[in-house]
PAZAPA-4460 file (N, C-alpha, C; in steps of 0.05 Angstrom, whole numbers, plus 32768, in hexadecimal, padded with zeros to 4 digits):
% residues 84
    n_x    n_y    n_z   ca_x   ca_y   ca_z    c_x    c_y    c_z   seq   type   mol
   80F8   8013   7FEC   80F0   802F   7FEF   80D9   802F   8003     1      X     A
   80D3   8042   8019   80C4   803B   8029   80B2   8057   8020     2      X     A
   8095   8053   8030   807F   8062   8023   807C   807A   8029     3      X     A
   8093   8081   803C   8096   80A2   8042   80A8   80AE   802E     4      X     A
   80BB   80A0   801C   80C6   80B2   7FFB   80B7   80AF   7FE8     5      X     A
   80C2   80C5   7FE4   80AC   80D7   7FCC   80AF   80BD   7FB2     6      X     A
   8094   80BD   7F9D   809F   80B0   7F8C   80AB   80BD   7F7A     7      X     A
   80BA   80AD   7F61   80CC   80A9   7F51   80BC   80C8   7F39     8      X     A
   809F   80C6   7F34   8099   80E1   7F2A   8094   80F2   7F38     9      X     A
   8092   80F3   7F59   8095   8114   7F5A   80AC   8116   7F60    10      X     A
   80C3   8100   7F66   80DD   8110   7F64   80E6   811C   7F43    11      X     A
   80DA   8114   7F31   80DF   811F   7F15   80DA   8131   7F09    12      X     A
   80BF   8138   7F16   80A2   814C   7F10   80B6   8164   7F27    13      X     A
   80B9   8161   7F43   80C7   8177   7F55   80E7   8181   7F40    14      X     A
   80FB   8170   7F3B   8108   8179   7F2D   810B   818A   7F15    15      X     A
   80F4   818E   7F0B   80F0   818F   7EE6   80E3   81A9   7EEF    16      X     A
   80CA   81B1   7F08   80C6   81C3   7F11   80E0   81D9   7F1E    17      X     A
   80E5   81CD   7F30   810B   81DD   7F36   8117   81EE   7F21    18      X     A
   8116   81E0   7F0D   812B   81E3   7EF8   811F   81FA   7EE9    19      X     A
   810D   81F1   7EDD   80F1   820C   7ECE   80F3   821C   7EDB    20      X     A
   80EE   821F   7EFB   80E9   8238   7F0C   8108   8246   7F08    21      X     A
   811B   8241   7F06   8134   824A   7F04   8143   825C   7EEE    22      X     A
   8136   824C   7ED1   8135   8252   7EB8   8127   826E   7EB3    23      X     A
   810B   8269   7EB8   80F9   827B   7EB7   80F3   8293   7ECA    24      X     A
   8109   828D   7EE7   810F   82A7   7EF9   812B   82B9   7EF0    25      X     A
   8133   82B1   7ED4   8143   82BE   7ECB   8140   82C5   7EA7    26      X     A
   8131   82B9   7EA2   8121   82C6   7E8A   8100   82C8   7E85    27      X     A
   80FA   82D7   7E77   80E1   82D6   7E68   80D9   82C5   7E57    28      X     A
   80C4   82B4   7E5B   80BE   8297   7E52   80C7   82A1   7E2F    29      X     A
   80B4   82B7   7E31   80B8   82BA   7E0A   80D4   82BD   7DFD    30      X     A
   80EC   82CA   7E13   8104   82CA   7E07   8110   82B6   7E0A    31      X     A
   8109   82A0   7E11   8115   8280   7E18   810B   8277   7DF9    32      X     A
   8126   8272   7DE9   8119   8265   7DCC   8117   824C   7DD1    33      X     A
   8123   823C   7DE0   811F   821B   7DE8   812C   820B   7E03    34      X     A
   811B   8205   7E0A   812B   81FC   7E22   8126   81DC   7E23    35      X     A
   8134   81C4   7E33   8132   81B0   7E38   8132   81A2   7E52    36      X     A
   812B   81A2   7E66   8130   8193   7E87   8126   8172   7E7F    37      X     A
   813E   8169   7E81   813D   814A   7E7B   8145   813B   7E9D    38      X     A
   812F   8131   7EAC   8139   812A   7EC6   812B   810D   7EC9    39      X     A
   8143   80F9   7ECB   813E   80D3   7ED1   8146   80D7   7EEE    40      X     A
   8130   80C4   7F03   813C   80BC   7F0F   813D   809A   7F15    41      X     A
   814D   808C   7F10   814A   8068   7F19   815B   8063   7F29    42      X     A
   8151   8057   7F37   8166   8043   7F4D   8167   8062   7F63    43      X     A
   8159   8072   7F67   8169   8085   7F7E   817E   808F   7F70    44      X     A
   8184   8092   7F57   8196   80A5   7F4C   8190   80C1   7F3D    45      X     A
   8193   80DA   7F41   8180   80ED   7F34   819C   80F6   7F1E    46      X     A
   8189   80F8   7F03   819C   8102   7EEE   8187   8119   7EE5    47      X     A
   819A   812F   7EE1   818A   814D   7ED3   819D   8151   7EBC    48      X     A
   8195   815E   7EAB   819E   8163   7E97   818B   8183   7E92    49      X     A
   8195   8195   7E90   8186   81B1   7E81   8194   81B8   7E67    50      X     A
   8181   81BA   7E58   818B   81D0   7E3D   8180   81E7   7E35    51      X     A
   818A   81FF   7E37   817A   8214   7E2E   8182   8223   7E26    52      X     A
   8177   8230   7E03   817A   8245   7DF5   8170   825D   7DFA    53      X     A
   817C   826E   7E00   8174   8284   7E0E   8190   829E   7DFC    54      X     A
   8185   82B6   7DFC   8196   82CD   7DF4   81A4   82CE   7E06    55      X     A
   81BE   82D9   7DF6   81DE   82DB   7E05   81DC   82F4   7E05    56      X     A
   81DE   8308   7E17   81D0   8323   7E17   81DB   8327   7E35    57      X     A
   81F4   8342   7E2D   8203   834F   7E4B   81EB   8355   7E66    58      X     A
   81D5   8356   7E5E   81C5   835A   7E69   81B0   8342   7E7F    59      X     A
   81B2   8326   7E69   81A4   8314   7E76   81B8   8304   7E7C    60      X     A
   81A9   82F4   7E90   81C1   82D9   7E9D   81CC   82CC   7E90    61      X     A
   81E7   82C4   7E8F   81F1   82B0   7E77   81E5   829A   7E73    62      X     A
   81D8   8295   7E60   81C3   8273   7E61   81D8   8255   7E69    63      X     A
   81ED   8258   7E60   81FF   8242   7E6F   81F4   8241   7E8F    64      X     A
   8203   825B   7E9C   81FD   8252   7EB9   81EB   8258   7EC0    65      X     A
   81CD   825C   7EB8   81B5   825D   7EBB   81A9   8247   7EBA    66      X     A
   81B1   822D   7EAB   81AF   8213   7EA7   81C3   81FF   7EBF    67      X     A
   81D8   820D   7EBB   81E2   8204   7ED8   81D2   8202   7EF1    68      X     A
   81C8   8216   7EF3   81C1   821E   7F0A   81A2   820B   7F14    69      X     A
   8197   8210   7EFA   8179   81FD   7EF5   8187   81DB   7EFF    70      X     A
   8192   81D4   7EFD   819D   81BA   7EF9   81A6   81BC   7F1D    71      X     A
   81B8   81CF   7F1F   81B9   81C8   7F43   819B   81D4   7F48    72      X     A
   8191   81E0   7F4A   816F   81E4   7F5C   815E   81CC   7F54    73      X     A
   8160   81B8   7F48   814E   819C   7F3F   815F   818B   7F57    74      X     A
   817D   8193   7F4C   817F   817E   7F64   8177   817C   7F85    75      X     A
   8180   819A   7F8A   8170   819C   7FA3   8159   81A1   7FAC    76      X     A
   8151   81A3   7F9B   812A   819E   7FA2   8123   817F   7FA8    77      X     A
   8133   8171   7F94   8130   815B   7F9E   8141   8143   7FB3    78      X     A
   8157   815E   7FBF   815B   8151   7FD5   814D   815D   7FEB    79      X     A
   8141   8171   7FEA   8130   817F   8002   8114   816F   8006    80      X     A
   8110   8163   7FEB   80F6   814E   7FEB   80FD   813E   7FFC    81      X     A
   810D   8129   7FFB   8118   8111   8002   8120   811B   8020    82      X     A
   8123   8134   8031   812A   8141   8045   8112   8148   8059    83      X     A
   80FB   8149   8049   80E0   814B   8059   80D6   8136   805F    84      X     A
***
């Protein structure tokens, strides 16, 4: 790894941020009953995992692809890292 990539925690710390900002640009922290952003990265491999309980409500985002979505924006934050 040479000394211009990011290390191994801010690629984890940038991801986990991604993901939160995503979650929380589609709900209100207080109506989020639990959420989880679980992000490894070893060897140059990035794994995300999101879980979040959130109200199923015609009105708010479906929490499935709201977690989806958290999970692709980690990833590309931290390919836009690795891009600067």
């Amino acid at each position: 790894m040479s000394t211009d990539e990011p290390s191994d925690e801010t690629v984890v710390q940038t991801a986990a941020d991604a993901a939160e900002g995503v979650i929380f640009s589609q709900y209100k922290q207080s109506d989020v009953r639990d959420y989880d952003v679980t992000v490894v990265f070893e060897d140059g491999v990035l794994e995300v995992d999101v879980y979040l309980n959130a109200p199923e409500d015609e009105d708010e985002a479906d929490p499935e692809q709201v977690a989806d979505d958290a999970a692709l924006a980690a990833r590309h934050a931290v390919d836009e890292l690795f891009e600067a």
